[in-house]
C-alpha positions as CSV (number, residue, x, y, z in Angstrom):
1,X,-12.6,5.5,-19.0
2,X,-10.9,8.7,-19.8
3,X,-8.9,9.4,-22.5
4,X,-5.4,9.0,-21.1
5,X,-2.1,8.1,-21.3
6,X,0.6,6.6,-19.1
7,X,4.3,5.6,-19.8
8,X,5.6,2.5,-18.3
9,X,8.0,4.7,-16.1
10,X,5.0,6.4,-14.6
11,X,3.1,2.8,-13.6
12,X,6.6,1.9,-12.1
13,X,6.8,4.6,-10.1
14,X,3.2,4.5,-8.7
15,X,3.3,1.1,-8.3
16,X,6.4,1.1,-5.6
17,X,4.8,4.6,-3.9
18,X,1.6,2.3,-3.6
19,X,3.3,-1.0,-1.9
20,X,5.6,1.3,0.2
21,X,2.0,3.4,1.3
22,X,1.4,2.1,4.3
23,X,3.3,-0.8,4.3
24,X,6.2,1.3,5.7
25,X,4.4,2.1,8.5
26,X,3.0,-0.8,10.5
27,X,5.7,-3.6,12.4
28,X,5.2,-5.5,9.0
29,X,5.6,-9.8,9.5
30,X,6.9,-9.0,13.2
31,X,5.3,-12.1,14.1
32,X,7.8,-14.1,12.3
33,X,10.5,-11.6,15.0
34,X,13.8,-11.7,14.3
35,X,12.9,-13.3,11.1
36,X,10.2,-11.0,10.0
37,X,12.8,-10.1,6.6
38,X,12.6,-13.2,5.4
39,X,8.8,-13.3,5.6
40,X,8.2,-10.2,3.4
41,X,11.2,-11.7,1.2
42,X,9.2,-15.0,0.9
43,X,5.9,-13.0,0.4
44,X,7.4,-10.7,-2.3
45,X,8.9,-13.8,-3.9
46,X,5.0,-16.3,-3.8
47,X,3.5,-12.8,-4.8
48,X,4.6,-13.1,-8.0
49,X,3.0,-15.9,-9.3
50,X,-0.2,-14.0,-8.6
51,X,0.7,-11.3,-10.3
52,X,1.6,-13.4,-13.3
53,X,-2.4,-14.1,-13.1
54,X,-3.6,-10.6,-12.9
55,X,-1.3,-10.1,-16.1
56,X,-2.4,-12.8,-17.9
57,X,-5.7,-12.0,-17.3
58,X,-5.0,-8.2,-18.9
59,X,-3.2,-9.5,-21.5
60,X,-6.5,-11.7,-22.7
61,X,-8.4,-8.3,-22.5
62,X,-6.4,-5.5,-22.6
63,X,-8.5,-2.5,-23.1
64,X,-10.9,-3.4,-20.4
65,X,-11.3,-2.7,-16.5
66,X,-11.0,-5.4,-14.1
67,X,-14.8,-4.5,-13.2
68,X,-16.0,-5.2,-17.1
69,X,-14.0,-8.3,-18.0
70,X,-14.7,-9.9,-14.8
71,X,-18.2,-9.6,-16.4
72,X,-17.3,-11.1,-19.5
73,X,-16.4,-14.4,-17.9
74,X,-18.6,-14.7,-15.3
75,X,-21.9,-12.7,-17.2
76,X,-23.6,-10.1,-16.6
77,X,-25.6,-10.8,-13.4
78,X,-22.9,-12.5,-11.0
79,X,-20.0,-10.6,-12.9
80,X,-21.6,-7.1,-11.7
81,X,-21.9,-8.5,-8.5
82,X,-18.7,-9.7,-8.3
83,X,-17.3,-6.2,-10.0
84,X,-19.6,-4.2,-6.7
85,X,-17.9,-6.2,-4.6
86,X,-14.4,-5.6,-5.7
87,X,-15.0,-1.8,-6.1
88,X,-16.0,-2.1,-2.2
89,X,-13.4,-3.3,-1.4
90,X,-11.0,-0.5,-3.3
91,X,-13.3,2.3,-1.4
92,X,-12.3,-0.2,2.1
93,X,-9.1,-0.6,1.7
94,X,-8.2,3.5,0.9
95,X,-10.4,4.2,4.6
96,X,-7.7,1.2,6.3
97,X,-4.6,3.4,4.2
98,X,-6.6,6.7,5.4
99,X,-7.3,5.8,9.0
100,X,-3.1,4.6,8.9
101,X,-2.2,8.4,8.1
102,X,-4.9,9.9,10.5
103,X,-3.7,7.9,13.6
104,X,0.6,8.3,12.7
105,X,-0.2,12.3,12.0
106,X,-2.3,12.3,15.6
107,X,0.2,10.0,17.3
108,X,3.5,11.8,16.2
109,X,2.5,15.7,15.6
110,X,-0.8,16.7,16.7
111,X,-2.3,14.7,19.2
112,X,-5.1,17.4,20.3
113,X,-6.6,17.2,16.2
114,X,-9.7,15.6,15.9
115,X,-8.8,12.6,13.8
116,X,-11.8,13.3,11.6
117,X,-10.0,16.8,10.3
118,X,-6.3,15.6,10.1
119,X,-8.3,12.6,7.8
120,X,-10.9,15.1,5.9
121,X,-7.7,17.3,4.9
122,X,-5.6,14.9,2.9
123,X,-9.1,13.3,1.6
124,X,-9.6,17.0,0.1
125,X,-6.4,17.3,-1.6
126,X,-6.8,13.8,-3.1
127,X,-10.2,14.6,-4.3
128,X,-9.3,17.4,-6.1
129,X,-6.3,15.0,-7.9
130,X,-8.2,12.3,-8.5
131,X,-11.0,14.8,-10.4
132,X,-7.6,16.2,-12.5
133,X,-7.3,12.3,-13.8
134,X,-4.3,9.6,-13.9
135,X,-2.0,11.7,-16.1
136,X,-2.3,14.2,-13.1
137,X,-1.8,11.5,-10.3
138,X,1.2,9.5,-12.3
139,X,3.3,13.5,-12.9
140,X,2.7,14.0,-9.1
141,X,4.2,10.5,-8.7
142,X,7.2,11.4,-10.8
143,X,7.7,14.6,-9.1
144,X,7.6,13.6,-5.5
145,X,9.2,9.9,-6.3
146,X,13.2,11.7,-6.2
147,X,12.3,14.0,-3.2
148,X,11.2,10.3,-1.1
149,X,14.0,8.3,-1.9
150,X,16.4,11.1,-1.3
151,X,15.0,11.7,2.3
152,X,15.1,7.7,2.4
153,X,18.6,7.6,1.4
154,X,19.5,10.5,3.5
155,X,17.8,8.5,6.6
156,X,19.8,5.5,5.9
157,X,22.9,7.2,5.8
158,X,21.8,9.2,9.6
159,X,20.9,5.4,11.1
160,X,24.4,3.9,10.3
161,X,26.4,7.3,11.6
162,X,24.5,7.4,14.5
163,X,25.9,3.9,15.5
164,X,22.7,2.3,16.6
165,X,22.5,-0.5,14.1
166,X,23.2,-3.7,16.3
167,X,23.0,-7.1,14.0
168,X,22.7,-9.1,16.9
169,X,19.3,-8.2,17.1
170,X,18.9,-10.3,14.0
171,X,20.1,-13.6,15.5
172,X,19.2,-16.7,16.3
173,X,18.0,-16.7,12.3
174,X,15.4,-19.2,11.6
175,X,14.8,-20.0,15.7
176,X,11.3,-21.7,15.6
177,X,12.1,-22.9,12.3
178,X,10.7,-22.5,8.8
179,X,6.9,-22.8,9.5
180,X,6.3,-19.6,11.4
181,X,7.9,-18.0,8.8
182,X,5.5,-19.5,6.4
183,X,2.7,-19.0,7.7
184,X,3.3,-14.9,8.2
185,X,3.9,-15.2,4.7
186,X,0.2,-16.8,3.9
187,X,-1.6,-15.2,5.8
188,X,0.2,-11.7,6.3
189,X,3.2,-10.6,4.0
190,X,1.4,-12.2,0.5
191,X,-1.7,-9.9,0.8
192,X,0.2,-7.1,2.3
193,X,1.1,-5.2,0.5
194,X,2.1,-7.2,-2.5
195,X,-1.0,-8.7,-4.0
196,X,-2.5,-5.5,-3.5
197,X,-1.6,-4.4,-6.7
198,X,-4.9,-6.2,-8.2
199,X,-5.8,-2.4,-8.3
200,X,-3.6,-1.8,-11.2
201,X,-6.0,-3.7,-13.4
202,X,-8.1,-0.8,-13.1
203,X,-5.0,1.4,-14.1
204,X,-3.3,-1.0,-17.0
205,X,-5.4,0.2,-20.0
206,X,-4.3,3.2,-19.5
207,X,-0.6,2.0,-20.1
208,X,1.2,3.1,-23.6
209,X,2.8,0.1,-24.3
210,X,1.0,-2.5,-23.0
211,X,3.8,-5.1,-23.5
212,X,5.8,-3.0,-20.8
213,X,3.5,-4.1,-18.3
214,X,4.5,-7.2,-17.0
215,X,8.3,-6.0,-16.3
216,X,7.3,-3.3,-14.8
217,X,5.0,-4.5,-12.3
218,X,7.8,-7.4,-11.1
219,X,10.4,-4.7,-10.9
220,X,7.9,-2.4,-9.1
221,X,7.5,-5.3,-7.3
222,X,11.0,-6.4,-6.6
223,X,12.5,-2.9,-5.2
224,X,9.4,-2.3,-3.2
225,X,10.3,-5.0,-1.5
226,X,13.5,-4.7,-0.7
227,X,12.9,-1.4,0.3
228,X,10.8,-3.5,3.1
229,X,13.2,-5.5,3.7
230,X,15.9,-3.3,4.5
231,X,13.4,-1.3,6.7
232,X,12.3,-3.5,9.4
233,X,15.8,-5.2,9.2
234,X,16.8,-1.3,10.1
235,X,14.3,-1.4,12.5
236,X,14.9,-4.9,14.4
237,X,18.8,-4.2,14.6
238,X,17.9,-0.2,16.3
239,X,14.7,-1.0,18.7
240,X,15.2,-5.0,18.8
241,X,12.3,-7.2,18.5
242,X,10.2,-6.7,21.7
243,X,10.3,-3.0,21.0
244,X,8.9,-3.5,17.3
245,X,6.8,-5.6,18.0
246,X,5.2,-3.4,20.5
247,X,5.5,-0.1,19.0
248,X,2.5,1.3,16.7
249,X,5.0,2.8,13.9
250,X,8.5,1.3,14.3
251,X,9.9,3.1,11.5
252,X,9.2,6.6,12.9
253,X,10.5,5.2,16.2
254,X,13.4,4.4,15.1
255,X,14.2,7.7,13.4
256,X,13.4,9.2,16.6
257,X,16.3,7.6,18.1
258,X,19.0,9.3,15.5
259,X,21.3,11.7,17.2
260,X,24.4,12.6,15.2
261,X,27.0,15.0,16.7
262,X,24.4,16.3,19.5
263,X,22.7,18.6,17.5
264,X,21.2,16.4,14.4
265,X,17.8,14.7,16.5
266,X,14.0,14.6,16.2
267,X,14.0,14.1,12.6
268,X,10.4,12.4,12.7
269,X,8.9,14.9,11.2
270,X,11.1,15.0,8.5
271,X,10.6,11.3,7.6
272,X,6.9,11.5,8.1
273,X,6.6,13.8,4.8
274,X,8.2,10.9,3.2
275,X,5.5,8.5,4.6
276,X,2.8,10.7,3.7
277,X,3.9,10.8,0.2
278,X,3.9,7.0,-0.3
279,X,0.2,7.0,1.7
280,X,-1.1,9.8,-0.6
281,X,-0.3,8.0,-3.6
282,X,-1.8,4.4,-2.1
283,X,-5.0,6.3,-1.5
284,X,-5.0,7.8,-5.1
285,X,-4.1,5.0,-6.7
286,X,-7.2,2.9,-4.5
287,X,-9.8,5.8,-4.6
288,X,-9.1,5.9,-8.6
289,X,-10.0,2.2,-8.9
290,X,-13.0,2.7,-6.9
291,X,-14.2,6.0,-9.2
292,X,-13.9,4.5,-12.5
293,X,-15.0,1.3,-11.7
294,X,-18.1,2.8,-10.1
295,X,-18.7,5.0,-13.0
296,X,-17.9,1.8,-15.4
297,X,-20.6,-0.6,-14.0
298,X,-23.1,2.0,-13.3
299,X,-23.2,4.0,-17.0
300,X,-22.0,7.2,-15.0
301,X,-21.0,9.7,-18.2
302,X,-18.4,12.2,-16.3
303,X,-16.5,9.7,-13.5
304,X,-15.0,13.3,-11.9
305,X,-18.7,13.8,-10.6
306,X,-18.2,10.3,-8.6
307,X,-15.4,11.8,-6.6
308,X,-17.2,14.1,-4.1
309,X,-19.7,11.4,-2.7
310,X,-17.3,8.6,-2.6
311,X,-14.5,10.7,-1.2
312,X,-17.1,11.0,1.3
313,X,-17.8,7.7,2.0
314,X,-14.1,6.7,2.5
315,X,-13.8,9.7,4.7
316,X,-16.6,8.3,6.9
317,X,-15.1,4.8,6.7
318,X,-12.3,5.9,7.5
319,X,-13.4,7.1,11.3
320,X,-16.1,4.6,11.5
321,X,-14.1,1.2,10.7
322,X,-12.3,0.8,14.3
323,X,-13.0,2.8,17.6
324,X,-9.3,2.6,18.4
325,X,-6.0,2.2,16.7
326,X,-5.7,-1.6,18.5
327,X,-9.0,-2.3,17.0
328,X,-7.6,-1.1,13.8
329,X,-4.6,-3.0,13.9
330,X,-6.5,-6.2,14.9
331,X,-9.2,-6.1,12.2
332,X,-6.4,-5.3,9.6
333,X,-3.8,-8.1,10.1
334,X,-6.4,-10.6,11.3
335,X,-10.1,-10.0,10.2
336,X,-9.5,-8.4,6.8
337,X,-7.0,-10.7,5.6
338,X,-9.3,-13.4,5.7
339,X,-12.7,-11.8,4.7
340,X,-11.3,-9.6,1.9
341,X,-7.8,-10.2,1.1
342,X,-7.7,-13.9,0.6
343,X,-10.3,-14.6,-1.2
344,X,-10.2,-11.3,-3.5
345,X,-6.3,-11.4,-4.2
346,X,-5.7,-15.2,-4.2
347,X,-8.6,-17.2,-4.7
348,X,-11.0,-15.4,-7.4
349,X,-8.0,-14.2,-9.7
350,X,-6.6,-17.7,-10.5
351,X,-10.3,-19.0,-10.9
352,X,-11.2,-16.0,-13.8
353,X,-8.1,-17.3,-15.4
């Protein structure tokens, strides 16, 4: 570990750009339709019992790395197996959050890039933060954090003007009852992005006070989440649910439809710096984990030197994982969630306890 600082305002901070990453992006819980609000409320609300066991858990060691304690309870052999695994899974999930930003910056703004240098540009610049340490990456976070919610705020205000919110969208509430709800919320909202957040156990011995921690990751937490919630309930009321459901990045969609006073339209590309923000951070936050864990478990001296090959390999991942965007989609909201996020985020945490 380096020798570094962060204040509890800093973790907050990073911690909503991280669940807001990507999160943002997709149709998130728009198989629960009309309903798909209450899903990511539901999700946000079960997440945080689990997050009440990856803070217990730092609280019973709380100058270690996920990666070493998990090797304190389990030993040495299956605990660095376990601690691989885990750091895999860091390095996969930053290529899913890459592969996100590649396809919305092809999709939206230049469609004749190859995806491979629209990905291998932003991979650079988060290279060279991640080799300038978590200090670096949480000042970014506090510098950018006011520009993002005052574009956010600023979008918000341009939907309502515009007239295009329509509440009826929203209706019948609760129309196949509570189950399909329920079960977007275990096996969909939960994971994503809520429990994600286990990657802050790579990040918590860094805080300055560590009693701060807990508040600030349920408050992180809690607006991040409602900053969801008001999104896609934004989103169903504008495009309605068919047209959520079926486009690949609602939100952008629906800030394509803002005209106010015939001159004020196409602001996409004003609201995709926002959303490349919150990715940049996720990927930081997720490539970080995967450095110093890498560098813990495997005795690497300078973890900087780490960041050029596995930058790399995320890089690679990142065009290799899916041959299209619908095979991304798929293998993120159905395959992943069962191979990776269950099991990593709500099974194995609760069991180390």
């Amino acid at each position: 570990m380096e020798k570094a600082k962060i204040s509890a305002s800093q973790l907050f901070i990073l911690m909503v750009m991280f669940e807001l990453g990507s999160a943002l992006l997709v149709p998130l819980a728009i198989d629960a339709k009309q309903d798909a609000w209450l899903a990511i409320l539901l999700g946000m609300a079960v997440s945080f019992v689990l997050l009440l066991v990856y803070h217990r858990l730092y609280l019973y060691y709380p100058d270690l790395l996920l990666t070493e304690y998990i090797q304190k309870i389990l030993g040495k052999a299956i605990g660095s197996v376990l601690a691989f695994v885990y750091i895999l899974y860091f390095m996969y999930d930053a290529s899913r959050v890459l592969r996100d930003f590649g396809e919305m910056l092809l999709a939206f703004a230049y469609p004749d890039t190859p995806l491979f240098i629209a990905n291998a540009l932003l991979m650079l610049v988060i290279i060279y933060t991640i080799r300038k340490g978590i200090e670096v990456i949480a000042r970014s976070g506090e510098l950018l954090f006011i520009f993002m919610y005052v574009l956010a705020v600023a979008g918000f205000i341009l939907i309502i003007s515009s007239g295009l919110i329509d509440s009826k969208n929203l209706q019948p509430v609760l129309e196949g009852g509570l189950f399909p709800i329920l079960k977007v919320v275990f096996i969909q909202t939960l994971y994503f992005p809520f429990t994600e957040v286990i990657v802050f156990t790579m990040i918590f011995p860094y805080l300055n006070n560590s009693k701060k921690a807990k508040v600030t990751m349920l408050c992180a937490t809690g607006l991040s989440g409602i900053n969801l919630i008001i999104t896609m309930l934004i989103n169903v009321c504008v495009l309605g649910v068919n047209l959520t459901a079926r486009s690949q990045f609602p939100l952008l969609s629906t800030v394509q439809t803002i005209q106010v006073a015939n001159f004020l339209e196409r602001l996409d590309v004003f609201f995709m710096l926002a959303l490349i923000i919150t990715i940049f951070f996720k990927i930081c936050v997720l490539f970080y984990a995967a450095v110093v864990g890498t560098a813990n478990l495997f005795k690497v001296k300078s973890p900087s030197r780490l960041s050029y090959p596995l930058g790399l390999i995320i890089l690679f991942l990142s065009i290799t994982i899916a041959s299209n965007v619908q095979e991304h989609i798929y293998e993120g909201l159905k395959v992943t969630m069962f191979v990776l996020h269950i099991p990593l985020l709500a099974i194995i945490p609760p069991l180390l306890l």
